[in-house]
C-alpha positions as CSV (number, residue, x, y, z in Angstrom):
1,X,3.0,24.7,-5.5
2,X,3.1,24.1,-1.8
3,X,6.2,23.7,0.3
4,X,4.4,20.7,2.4
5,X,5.6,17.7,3.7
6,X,3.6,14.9,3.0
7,X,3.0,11.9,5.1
8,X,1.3,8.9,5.0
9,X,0.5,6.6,8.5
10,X,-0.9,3.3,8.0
11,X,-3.5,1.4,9.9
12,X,-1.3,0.0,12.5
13,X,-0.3,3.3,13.6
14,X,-3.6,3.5,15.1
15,X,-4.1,0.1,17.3
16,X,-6.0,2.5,20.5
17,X,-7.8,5.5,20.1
18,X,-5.2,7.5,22.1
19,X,-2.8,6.3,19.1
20,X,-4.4,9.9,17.5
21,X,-3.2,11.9,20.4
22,X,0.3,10.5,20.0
23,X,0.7,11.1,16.7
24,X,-0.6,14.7,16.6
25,X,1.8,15.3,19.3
26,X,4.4,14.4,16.7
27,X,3.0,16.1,13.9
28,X,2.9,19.4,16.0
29,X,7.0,19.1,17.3
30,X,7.5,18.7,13.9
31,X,5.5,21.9,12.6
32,X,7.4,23.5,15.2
33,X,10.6,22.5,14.3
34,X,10.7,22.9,10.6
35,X,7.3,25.7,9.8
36,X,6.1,23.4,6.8
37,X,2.4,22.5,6.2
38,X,1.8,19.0,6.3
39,X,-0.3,17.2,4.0
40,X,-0.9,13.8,6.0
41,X,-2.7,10.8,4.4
42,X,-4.2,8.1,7.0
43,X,-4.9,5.0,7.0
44,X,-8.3,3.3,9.0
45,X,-8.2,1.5,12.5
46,X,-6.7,-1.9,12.2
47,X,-9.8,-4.1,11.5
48,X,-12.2,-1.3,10.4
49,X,-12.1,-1.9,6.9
50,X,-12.6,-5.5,7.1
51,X,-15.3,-5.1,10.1
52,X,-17.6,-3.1,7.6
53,X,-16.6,-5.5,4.8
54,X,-17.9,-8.7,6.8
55,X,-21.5,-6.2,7.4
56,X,-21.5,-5.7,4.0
57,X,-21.3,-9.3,2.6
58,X,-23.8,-10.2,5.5
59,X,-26.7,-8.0,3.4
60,X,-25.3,-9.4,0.4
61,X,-23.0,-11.9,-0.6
62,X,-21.6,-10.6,-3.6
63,X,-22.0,-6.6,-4.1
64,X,-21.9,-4.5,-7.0
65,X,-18.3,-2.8,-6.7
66,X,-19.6,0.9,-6.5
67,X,-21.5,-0.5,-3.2
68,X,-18.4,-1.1,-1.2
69,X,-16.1,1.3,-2.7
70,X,-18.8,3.7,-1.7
71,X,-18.6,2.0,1.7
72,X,-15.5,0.7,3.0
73,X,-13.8,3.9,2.5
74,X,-15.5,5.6,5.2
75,X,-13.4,3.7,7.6
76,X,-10.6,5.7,6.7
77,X,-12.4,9.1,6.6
78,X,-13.4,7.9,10.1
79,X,-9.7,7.9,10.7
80,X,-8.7,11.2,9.3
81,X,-11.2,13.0,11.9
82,X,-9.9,11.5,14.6
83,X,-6.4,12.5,13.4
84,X,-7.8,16.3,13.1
85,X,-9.5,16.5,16.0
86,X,-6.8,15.4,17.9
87,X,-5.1,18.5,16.4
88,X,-7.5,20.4,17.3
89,X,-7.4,19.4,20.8
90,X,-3.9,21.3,20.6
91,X,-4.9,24.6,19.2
92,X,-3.5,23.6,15.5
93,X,-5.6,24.2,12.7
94,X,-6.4,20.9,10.6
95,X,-8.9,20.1,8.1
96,X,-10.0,16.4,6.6
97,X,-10.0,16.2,2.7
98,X,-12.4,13.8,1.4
99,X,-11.8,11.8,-1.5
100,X,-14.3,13.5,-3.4
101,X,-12.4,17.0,-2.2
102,X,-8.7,15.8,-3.1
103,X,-8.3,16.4,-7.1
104,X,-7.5,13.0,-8.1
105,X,-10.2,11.8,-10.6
106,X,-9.9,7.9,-12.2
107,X,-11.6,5.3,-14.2
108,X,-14.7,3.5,-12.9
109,X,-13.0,0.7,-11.8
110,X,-14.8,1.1,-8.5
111,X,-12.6,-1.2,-6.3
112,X,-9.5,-1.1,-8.1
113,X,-9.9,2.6,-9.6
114,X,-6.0,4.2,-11.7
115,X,-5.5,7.9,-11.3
116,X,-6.1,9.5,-14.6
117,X,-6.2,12.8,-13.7
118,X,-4.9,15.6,-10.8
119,X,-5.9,19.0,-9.9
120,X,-3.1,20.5,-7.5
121,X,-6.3,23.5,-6.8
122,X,-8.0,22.0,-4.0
123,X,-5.1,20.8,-2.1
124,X,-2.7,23.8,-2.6
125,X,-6.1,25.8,-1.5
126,X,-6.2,24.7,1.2
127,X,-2.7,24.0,2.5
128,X,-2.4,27.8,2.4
129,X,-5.1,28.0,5.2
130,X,-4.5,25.5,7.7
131,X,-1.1,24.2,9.2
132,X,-1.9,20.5,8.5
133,X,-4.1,19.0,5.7
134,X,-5.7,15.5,6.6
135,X,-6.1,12.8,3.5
136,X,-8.0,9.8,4.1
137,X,-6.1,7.2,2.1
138,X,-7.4,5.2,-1.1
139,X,-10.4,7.8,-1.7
140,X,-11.1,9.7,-5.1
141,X,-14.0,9.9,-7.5
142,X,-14.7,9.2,-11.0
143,X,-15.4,11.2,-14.0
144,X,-19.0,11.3,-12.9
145,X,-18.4,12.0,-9.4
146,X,-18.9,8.4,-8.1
147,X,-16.9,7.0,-5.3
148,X,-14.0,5.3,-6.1
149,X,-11.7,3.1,-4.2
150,X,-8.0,2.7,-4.9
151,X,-7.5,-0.7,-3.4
152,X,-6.9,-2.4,0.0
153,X,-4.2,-1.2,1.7
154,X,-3.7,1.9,-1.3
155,X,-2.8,5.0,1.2
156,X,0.7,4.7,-0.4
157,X,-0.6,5.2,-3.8
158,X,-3.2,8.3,-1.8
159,X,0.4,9.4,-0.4
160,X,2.0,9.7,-4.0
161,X,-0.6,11.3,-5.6
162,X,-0.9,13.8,-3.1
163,X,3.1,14.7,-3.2
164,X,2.9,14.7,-7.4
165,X,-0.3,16.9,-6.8
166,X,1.6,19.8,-4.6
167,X,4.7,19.4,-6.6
168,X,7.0,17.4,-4.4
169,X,10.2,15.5,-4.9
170,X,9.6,13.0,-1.4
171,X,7.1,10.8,0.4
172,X,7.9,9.9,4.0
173,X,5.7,5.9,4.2
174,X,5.0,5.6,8.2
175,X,4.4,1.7,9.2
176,X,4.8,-0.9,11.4
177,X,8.2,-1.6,9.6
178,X,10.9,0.9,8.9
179,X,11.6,-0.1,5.8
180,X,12.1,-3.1,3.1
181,X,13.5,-6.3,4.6
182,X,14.7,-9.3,3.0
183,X,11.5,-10.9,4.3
184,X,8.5,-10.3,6.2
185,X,10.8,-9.2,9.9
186,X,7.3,-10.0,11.6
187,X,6.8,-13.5,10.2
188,X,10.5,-14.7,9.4
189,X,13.4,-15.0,11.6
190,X,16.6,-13.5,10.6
191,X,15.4,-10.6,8.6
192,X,17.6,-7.4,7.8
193,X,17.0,-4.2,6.5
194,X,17.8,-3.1,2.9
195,X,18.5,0.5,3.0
196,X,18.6,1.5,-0.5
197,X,16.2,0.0,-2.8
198,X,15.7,0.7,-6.6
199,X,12.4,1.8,-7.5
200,X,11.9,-1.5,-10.2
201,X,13.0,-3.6,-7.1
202,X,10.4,-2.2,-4.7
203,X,7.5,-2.8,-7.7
204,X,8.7,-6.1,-8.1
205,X,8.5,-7.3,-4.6
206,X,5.0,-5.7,-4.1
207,X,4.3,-7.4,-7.0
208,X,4.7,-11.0,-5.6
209,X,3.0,-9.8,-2.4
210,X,5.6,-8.0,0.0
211,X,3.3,-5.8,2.1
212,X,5.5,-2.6,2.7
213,X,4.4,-0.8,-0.3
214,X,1.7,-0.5,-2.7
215,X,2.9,-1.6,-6.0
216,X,1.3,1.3,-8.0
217,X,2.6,4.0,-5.9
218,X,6.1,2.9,-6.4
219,X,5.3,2.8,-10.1
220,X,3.6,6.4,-9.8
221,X,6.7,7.3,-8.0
222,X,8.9,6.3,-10.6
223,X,7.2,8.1,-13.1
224,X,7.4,11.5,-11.3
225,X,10.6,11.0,-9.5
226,X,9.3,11.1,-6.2
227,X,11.8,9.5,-3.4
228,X,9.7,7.3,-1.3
229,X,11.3,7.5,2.6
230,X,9.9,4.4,4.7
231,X,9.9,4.9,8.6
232,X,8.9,3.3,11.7
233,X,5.2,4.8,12.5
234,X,6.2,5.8,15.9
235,X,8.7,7.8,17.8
236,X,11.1,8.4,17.4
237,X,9.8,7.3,14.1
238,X,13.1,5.4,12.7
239,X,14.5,6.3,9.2
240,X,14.7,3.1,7.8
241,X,14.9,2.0,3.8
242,X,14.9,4.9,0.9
243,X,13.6,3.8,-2.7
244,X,14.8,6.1,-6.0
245,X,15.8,5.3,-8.8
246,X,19.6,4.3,-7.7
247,X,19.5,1.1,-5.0
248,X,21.5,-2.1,-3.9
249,X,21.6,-5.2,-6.0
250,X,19.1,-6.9,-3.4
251,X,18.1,-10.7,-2.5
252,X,14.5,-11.4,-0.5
253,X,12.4,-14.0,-0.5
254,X,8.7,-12.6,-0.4
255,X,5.3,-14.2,0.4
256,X,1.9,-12.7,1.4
257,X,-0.3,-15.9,3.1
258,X,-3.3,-14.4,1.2
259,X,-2.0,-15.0,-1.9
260,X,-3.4,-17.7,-3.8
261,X,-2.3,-19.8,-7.3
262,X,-5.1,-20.7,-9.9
263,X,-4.6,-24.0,-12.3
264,X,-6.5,-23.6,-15.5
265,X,-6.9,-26.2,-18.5
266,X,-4.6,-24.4,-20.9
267,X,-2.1,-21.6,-21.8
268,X,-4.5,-19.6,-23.3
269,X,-7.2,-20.1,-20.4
270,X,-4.6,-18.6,-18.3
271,X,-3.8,-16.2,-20.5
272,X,-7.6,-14.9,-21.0
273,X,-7.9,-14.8,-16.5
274,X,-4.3,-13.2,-16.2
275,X,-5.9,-10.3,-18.6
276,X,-9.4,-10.3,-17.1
277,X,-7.6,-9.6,-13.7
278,X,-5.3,-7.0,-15.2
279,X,-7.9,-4.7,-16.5
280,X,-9.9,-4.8,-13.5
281,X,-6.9,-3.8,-11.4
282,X,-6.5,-6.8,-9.5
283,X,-2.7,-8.1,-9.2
284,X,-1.8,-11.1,-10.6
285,X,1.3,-12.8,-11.6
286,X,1.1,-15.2,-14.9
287,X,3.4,-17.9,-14.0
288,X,5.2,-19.8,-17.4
289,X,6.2,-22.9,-15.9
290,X,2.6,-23.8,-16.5
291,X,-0.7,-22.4,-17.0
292,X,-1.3,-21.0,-13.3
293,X,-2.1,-17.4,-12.2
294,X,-1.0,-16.1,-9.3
295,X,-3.5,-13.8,-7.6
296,X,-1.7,-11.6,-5.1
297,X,-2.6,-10.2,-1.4
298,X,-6.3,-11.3,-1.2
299,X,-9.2,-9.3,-0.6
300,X,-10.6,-10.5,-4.3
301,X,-13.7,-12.2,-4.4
302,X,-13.1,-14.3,-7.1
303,X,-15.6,-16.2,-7.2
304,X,-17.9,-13.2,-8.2
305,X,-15.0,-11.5,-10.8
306,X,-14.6,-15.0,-12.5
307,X,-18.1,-15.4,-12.8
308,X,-18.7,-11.7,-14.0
309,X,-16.6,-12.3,-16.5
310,X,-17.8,-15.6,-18.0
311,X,-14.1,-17.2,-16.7
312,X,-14.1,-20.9,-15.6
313,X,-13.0,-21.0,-12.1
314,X,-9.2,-22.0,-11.5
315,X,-8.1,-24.6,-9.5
316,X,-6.8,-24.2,-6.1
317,X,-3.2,-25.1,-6.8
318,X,-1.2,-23.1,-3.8
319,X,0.7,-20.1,-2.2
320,X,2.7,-18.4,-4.3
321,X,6.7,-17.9,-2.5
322,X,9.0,-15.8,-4.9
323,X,13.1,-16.0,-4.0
324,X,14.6,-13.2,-5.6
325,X,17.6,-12.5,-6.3
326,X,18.5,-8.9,-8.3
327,X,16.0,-9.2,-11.3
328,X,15.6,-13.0,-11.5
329,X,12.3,-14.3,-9.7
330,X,11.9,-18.2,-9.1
331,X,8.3,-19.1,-7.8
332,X,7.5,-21.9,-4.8
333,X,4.0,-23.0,-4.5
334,X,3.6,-24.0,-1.2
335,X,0.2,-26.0,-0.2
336,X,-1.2,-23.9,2.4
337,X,-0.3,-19.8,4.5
338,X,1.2,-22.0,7.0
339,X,3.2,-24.4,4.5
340,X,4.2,-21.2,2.5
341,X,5.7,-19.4,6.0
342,X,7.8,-22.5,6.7
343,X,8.9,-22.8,3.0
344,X,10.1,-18.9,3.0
345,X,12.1,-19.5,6.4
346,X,13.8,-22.6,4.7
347,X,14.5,-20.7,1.7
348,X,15.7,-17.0,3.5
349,X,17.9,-19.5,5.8
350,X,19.7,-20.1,2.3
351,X,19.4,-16.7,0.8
352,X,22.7,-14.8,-0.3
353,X,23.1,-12.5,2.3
354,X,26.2,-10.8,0.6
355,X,23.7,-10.0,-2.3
356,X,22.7,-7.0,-0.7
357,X,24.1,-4.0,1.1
358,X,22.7,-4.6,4.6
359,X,21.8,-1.6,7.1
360,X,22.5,-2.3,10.9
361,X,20.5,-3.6,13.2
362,X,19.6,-0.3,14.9
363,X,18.4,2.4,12.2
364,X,19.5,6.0,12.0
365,X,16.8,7.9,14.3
366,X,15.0,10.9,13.6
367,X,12.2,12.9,14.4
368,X,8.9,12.2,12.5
């Protein structure tokens, strides 16, 4: 197996084009510093995804799901190049892996596709030949070679897959936070850092919409006993939270303004749309108190999954707004994104602050 770092950089690292420059000028002190290959998975250009999505849906309405998993994940591969060429621009060999290139094979669940197989071949291969290895995030194929899509926002899952592929033991996550806060630091006032977070805790958050990490690729982490590493996406790219399988007892209150609750007539109604979502990959939350599904994070047309799958159409019922403290999760509805931002400041205002083992305001600093 390959001795390669493996990064991931999210779409916010890459607000200009000259962002590309800048981070290949990191890359290349660090391959200079340390002699590892670098396996680096990429996110698109802020907006790109959703800017084919809206061409898309202007041709039609309501797509078969091979059509834009086929589609929107060119807007990362668009990324990766840039990212290599900028390498290339200072003498360092690169090369872009495709999705259908990578190893990772899954189920047919175009839009929501699960890993069900890896082959280490291609990537080792090819990590031997060039000094960095570029990975456009959320791409693979299926059994039959299709084009698959991991999700919105899945280059941490890519990221994860990639490390387990070559054998490693860490992921460093690059965003436009250094870490896992007790809330959303861009949206909510009063924020801190958690520097040590369990992998269950991580999951759990993601789960009820914190936007840090990909819930699966904590999960896949936790299976292989890959340390995730979350740092700031530009220099001097701040060290900020680490997630294992030891971390903090940990309060947050966690929110995502794209996350909608569904009403339906009965338990069992609820029950039948909480499992419809499950299988096709699409997070939800099946909230007891009564028979209401929380759908997490957005980007779901349900409109067309309900009506694929014969499901009545929930009610519009809210924003989901989980306070969590350790492993107990209480659930706000809030009426509206704006209500449910106002409701998480109240609510973090109040939060146990002691709970957790809170980092600094300045992060350790280190080189990317």
């Amino acid at each position: 197996m390959s001795d390669a770092a493996i990064l991931k950089f999210g779409g916010s690292t890459f607000r200009t084009h000259a962002a590309y420059d800048k981070l290949a000028a990191g890359l290349e002190a660090r391959l200079e510093r340390e002699g590892r290959r670098l396996a680096v998975v990429v996110s698109a250009m802020q907006g790109e995804t959703e800017q084919l999505r809206g061409r898309l849906h202007e041709v039609n309405a309501h797509p078969d799901d091979a059509t834009p998993a086929g589609m929107l994940a060119t807007a990362d591969l668009i990324s990766a190049h840039l990212l290599a060429t900028a390498l290339h621009r200072r003498g360092r060999t690169a090369t872009v892996l495709a999705g259908h290139q990578i190893g990772l094979i899954t189920n047919s669940s175009f839009l929501w596709a699960r890993v069900i197989e890896t082959d280490p071949g291609p990537l080792d291969r090819t990590l031997s030949e060039y000094e960095v290895v570029v990975v456009p995030g959320g791409q693979a194929i299926d059994a039959h070679g299709r084009p698959t899509w991991l999700g919105k926002n899945s280059s941490d899952l890519s990221a994860i897959a990639v490390t387990r592929a070559v054998g490693g033991t860490a992921c460093e996550i690059h965003s436009d936070v250094d870490g896992i806060y007790t809330s959303d630091p861009h949206l909510v006032r009063g924020a801190r850092l958690l520097p040590k977070v369990s992998f269950n805790m991580a999951a759990l958050m993601s789960l009820y919409g914190a936007k840090v990490l990909h819930r699966r690729a904590v999960q896949l982490a936790l299976r292989h006993g890959i340390e995730i590493v979350c740092r700031y996406n530009r220099a001097p790219f701040s060290r900020g939270t680490t997630i294992s399988r030891e971390g903090d007892q940990m309060a947050a209150i966690v929110f995502n303004q794209r996350s909608v609750v569904l009403g339906y007539d009965s338990d069992d109604c609820a029950d039948l749309a909480h499992g419809v979502f499950h299988a096709a990959g699409i997070d939800t939350v099946r909230l007891t108190e009564k028979p209401w599904v929380a759908v997490v994070g957005g980007f779901v047309d349900l409109e067309a999954v309900q009506r694929r799958q014969n499901l009545k159409p929930g009610t519009h019922v809210g924003v989901p707004v989980a306070e969590i403290r350790g492993s107990k999760v209480i659930t706000h509805i809030a009426e509206s994104g704006e209500d449910a931002l106002h409701m998480a400041q109240r609510l973090h205002d109040r939060i146990d602050l002691p709970l957790v083992d809170l980092a600094p305001q300045q992060p350790h600093l280190a080189g990317v």
